[in-house]
TORKOL-4160 file (C-alpha; in steps of 0.2 Angstrom, whole numbers, padded with zeros to 4 digits, m for minus):
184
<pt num="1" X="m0136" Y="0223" Z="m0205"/>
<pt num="2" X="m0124" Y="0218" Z="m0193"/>
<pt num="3" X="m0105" Y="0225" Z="m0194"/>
<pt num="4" X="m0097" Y="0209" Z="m0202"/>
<pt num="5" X="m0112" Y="0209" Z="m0217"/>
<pt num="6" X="m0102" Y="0224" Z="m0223"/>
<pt num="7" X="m0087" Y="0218" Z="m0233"/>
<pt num="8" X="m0078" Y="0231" Z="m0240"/>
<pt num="9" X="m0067" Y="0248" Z="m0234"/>
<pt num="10" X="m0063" Y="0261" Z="m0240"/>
<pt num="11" X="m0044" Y="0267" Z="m0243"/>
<pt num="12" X="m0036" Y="0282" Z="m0240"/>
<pt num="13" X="m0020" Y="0289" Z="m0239"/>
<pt num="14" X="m0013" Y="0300" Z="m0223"/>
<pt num="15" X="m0026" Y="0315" Z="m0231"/>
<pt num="16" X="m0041" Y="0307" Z="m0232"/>
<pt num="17" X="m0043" Y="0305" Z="m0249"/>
<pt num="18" X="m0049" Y="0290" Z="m0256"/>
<pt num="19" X="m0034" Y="0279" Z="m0266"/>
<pt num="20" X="m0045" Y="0260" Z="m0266"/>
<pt num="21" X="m0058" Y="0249" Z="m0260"/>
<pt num="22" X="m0053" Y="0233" Z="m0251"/>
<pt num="23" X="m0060" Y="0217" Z="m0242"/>
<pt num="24" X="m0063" Y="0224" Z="m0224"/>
<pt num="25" X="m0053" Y="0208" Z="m0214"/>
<pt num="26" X="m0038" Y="0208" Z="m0228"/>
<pt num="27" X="m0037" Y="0227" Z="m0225"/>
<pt num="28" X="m0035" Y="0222" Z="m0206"/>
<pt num="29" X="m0021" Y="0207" Z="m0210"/>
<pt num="30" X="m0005" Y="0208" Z="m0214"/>
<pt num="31" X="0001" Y="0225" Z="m0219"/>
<pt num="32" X="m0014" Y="0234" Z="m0210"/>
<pt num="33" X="m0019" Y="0246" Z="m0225"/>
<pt num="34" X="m0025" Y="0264" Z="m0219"/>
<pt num="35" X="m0045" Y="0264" Z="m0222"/>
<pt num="36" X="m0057" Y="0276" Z="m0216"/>
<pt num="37" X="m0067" Y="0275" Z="m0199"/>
<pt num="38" X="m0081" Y="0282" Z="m0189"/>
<pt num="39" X="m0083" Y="0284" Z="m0171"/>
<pt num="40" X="m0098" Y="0291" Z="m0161"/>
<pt num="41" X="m0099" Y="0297" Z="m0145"/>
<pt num="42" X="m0115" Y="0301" Z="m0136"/>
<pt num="43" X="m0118" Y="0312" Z="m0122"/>
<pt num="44" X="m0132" Y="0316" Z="m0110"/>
<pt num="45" X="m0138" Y="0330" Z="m0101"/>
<pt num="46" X="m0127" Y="0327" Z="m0087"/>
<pt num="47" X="m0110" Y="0325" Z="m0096"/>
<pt num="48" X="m0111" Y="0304" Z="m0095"/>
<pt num="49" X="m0105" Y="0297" Z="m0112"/>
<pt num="50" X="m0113" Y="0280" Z="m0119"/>
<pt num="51" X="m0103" Y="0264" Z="m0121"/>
<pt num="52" X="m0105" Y="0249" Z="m0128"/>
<pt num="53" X="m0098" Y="0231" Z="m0123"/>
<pt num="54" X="m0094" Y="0224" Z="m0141"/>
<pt num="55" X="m0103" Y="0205" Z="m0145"/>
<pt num="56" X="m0093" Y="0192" Z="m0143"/>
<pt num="57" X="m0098" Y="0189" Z="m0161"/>
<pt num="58" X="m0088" Y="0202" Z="m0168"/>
<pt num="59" X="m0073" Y="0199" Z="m0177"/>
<pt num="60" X="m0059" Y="0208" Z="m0167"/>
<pt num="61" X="m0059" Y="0216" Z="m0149"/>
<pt num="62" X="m0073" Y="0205" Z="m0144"/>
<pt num="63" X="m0083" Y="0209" Z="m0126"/>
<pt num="64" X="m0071" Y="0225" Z="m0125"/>
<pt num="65" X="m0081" Y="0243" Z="m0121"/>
<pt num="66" X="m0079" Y="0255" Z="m0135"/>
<pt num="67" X="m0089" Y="0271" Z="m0139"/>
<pt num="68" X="m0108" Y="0272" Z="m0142"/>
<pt num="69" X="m0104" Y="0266" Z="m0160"/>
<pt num="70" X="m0087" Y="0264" Z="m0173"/>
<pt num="71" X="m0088" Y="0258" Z="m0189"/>
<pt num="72" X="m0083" Y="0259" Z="m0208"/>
<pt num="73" X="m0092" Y="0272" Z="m0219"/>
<pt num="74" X="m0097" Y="0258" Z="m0235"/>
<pt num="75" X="m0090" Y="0263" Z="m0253"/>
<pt num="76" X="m0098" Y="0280" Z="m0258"/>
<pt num="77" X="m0106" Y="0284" Z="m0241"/>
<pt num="78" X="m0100" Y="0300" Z="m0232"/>
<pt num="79" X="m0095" Y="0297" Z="m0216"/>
<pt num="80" X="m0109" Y="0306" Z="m0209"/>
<pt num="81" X="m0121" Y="0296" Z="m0214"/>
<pt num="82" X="m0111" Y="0281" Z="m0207"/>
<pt num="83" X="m0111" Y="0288" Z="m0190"/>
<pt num="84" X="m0130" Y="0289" Z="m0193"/>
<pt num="85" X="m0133" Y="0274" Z="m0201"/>
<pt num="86" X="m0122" Y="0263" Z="m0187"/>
<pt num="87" X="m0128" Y="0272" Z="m0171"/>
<pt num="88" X="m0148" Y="0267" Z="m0177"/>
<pt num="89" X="m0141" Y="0248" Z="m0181"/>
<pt num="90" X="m0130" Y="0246" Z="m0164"/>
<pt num="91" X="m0139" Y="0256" Z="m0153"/>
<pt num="92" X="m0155" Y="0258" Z="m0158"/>
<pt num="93" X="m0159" Y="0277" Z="m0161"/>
<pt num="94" X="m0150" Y="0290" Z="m0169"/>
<pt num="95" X="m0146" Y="0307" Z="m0163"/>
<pt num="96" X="m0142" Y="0325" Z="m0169"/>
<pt num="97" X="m0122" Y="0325" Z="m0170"/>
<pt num="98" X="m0106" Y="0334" Z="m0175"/>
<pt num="99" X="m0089" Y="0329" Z="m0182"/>
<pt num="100" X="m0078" Y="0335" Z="m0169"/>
<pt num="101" X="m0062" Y="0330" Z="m0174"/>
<pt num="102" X="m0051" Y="0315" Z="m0186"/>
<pt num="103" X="m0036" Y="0306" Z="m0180"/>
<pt num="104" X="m0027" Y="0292" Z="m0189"/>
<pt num="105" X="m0020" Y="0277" Z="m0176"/>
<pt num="106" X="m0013" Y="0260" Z="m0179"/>
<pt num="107" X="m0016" Y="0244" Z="m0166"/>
<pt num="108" X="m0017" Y="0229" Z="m0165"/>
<pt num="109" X="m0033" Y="0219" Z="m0161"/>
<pt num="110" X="m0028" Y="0203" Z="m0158"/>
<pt num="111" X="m0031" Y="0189" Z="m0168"/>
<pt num="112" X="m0019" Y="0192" Z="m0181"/>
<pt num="113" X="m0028" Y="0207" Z="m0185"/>
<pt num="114" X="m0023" Y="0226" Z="m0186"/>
<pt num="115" X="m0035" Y="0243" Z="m0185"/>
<pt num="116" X="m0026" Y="0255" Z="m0195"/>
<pt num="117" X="m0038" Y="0270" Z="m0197"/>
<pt num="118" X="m0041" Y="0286" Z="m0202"/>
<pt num="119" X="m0054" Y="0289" Z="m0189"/>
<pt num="120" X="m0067" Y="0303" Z="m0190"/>
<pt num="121" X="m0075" Y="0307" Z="m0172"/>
<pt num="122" X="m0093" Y="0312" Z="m0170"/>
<pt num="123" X="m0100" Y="0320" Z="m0155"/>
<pt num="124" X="m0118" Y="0317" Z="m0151"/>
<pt num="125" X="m0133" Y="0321" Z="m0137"/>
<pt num="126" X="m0147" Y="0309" Z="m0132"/>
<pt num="127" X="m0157" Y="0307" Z="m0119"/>
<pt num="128" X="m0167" Y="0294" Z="m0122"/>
<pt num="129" X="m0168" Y="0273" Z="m0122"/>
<pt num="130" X="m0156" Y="0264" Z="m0130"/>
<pt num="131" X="m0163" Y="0246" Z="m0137"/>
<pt num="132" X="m0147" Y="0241" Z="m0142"/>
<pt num="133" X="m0145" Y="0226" Z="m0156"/>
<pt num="134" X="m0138" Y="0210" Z="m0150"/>
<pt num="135" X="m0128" Y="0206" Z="m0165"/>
<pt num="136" X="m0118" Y="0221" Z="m0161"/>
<pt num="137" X="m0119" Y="0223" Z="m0142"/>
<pt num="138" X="m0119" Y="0214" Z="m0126"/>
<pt num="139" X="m0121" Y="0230" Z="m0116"/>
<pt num="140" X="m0119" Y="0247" Z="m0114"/>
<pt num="141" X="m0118" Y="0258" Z="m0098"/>
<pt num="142" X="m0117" Y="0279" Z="m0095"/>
<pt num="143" X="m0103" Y="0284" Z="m0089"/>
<pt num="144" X="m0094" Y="0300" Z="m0080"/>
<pt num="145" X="m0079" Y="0306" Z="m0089"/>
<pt num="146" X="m0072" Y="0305" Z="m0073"/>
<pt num="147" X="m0078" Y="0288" Z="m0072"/>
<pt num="148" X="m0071" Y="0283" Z="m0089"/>
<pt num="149" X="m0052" Y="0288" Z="m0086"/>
<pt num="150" X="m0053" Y="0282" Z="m0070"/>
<pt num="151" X="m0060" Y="0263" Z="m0078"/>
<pt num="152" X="m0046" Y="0267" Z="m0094"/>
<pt num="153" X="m0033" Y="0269" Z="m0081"/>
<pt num="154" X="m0035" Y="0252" Z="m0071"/>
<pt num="155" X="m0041" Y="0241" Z="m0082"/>
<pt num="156" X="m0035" Y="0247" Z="m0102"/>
<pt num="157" X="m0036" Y="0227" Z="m0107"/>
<pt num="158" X="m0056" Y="0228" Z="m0104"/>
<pt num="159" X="m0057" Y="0242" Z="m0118"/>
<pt num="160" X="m0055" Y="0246" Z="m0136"/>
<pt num="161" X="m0040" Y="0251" Z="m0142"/>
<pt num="162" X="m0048" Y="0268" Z="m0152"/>
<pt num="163" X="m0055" Y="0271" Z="m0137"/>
<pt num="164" X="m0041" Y="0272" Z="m0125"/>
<pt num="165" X="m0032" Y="0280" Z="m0139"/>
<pt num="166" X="m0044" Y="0295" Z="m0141"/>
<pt num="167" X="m0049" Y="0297" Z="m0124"/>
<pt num="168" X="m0040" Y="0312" Z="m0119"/>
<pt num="169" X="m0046" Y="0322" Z="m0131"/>
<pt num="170" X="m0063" Y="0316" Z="m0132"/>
<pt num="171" X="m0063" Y="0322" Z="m0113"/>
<pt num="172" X="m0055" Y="0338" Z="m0116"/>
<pt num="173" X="m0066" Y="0343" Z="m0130"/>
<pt num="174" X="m0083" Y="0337" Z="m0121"/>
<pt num="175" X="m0080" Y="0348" Z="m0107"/>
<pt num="176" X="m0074" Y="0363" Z="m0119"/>
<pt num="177" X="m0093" Y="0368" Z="m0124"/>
<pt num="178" X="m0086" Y="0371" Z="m0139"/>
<pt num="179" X="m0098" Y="0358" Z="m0147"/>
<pt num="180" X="m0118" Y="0366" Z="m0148"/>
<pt num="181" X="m0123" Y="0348" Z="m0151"/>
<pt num="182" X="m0119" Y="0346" Z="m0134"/>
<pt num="183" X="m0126" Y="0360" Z="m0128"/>
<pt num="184" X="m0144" Y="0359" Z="m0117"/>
């Protein structure tokens, strides 16, 4: 089921905890309410992180790169089994992971639209193929961390604003091996 075919978010306040459900493009219009997210990143056994150059069907931050997956856990679904659910529909396998830390951000995605979320960030390995779904994606490339900030540095317009947002600590933590889901 493609991103868009999902039509409701789920509410939170600055806590986490759960205060509505909402239509998901009115909780990204005018007001930008605070809803909960998932975003995945995958690693390989040497260090490169998966990403992902969004469809140019999606509805906000079209033919950006973002993170092997990011989503919206549906009404009643924890966010773990979203990051699950969402790396297996936009990428094509799924992967052991672990949450690895939650941040809350607010930008703009063009289009009269706003992400404001309450974004909780999973860490994953795989090693293997990645039949990516067309609905979602339009490509995907491995990438050095290195690589990454460089790209992030000298071309931000060309990625997701979640992305760019989160990147420093994504990097810091990835290279902490503080994470056994990363561990070989």
């Amino acid at each position: 089921m493609p991103d868009s075919d999902i039509q409701k978010v789920v509410l939170v306040d600055e806590n986490d905890r759960e205060i509505g459900i909402d239509d998901k493009l009115r909780a990204h219009q005018a007001g930008a309410k605070l809803h909960r997210a998932i975003s995945v990143f995958v690693f390989n056994g040497k260090g490169d992180t998966l990403l992902q150059r969004r469809s140019l069907e999606k509805y906000h931050s079209k033919g950006r790169w973002a993170n092997a997956c990011c989503s919206h856990p549906m009404p009643g679904e924890s966010v773990s089994q979203a990051a699950h659910r969402r790396l297996m529909q936009e990428m094509g396998f799924d992967c052991e992971m672990k949450e690895a830390f939650s941040f809350v951000y607010k930008a703009d995605v063009g289009s009269g639209l706003t992400e404001h979320e309450f974004d909780h960030v999973f860490f994953g390995r795989y090693d293997g193929g990645v039949e990516f779904n067309e609905d979602e994606v339009m490509d995907y490339k491995w990438v050095s961390m290195a690589e990454l900030k460089k790209e992030i540095e000298n071309n931000p317009e060309n990625f997701a604003p979640w992305l760019r947002i989160c990147f420093e600590r994504v990097a810091t933590l990835s290279k902490s091996g503080k994470l056994d889901v990363l561990s070989t």
